[in-house]
Each structure stands twice: as structure tokens, then as C-alpha cells.
C-alpha positions as CSV (number, residue, x, y, z in Angstrom):
1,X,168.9,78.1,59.9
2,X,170.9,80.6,61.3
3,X,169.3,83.2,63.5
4,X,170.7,86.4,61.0
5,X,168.2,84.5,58.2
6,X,165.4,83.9,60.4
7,X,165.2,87.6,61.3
8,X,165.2,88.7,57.8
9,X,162.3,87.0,57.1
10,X,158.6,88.7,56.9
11,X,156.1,87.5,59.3
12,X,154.2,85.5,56.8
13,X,157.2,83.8,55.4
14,X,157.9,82.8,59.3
15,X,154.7,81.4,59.6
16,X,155.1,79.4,56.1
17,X,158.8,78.3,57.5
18,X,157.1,76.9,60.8
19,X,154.7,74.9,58.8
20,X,156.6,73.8,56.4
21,X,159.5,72.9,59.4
22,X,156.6,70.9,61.6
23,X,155.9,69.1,58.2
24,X,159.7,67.8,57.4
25,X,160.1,67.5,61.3
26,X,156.9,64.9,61.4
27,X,158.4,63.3,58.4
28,X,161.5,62.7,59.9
29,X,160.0,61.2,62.9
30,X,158.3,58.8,60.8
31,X,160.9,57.9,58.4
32,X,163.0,56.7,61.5
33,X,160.1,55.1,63.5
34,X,159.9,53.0,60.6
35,X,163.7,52.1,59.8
36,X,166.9,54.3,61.2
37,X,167.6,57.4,59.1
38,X,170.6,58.3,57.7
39,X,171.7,61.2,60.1
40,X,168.9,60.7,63.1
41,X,171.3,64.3,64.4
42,X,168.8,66.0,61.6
43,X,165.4,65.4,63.9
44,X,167.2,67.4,66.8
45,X,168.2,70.4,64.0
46,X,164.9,70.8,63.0
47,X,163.4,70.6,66.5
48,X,165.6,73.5,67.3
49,X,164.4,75.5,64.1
50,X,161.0,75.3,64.7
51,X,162.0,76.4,68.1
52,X,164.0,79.5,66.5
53,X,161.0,80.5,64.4
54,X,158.2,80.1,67.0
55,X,160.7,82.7,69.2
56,X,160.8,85.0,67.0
57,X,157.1,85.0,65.9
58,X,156.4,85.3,69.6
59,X,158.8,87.9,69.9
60,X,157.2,90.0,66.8
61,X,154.0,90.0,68.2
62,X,154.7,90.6,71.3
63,X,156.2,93.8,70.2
64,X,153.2,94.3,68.1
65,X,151.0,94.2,71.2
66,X,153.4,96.7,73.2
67,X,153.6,99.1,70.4
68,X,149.6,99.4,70.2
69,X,149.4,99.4,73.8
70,X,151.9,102.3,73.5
71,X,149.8,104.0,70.9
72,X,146.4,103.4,72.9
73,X,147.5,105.2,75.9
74,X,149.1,107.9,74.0
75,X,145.7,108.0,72.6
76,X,143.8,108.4,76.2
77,X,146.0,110.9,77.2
């Protein structure tokens, strides 16, 4: 998943994408604990997305927190 696709995405279909990465990605695991996969490469890929989405969540609400901590001192003031 590219990061251009990931960025496009709402915050709830980020969340969805992360679950539904963690499940393939334990899956994956599985499948090759119990005999060699086809492309074992596919593990590391999916690592890395779930990586890519849990950024950019993070990033999101980090912004999220700034912008209301932005509005509550405007607020004060």
C-alpha cells in the first residue's frame, strides 16, 4: 500500500485497514509456522503496512490534539 492511498483514507477506514492488516499479518505467521509459504517476502510487506497505517493514525491524532489545544488557548485568551 502506497503512502499516496493510505493518506486518502478516512480515519475510520484506517482503523478497519489496521485490523484487518494485523488479521492477514497473524495469518501469515501461522500459515508459515506450519509449512513455508509461497512468498515468506509477503510477512515483511504487511509488517511494514501496518506500520504505515499505525503512523499515520498517530500522526492524525496528534494533529487533532494540537488543533484543540490551539483552540483551547485561543479560548482562554
Amino acid at each position: 500500500m502506497k503512502h499516496s492511498e493510505i493518506v486518502e483514507l478516512s480515519t475510520e477506514e484506517l482503523v478497519a485497514k489496521i485490523t484487518d492488516e494485523k488479521a492477514t499479518l497473524t495469518k501469515l505467521k501461522f500459515a508459515h509456522a506450519v509449512s513455508a509459504i509461497e512468498n515468506p517476502n509477503r510477512i515483511k510487506q504487511t509488517r511494514k503496512n501496518v506500520a504505515r497505517l499505525l503512523t499515520e493514525l498517530t500522526k492524525r491524532r496528534n494533529a487533532e490534539k494540537a488543533a484543540s489545544a490551539t483552540t483551547e488557548t485561543a479560548a482562554e485568551a
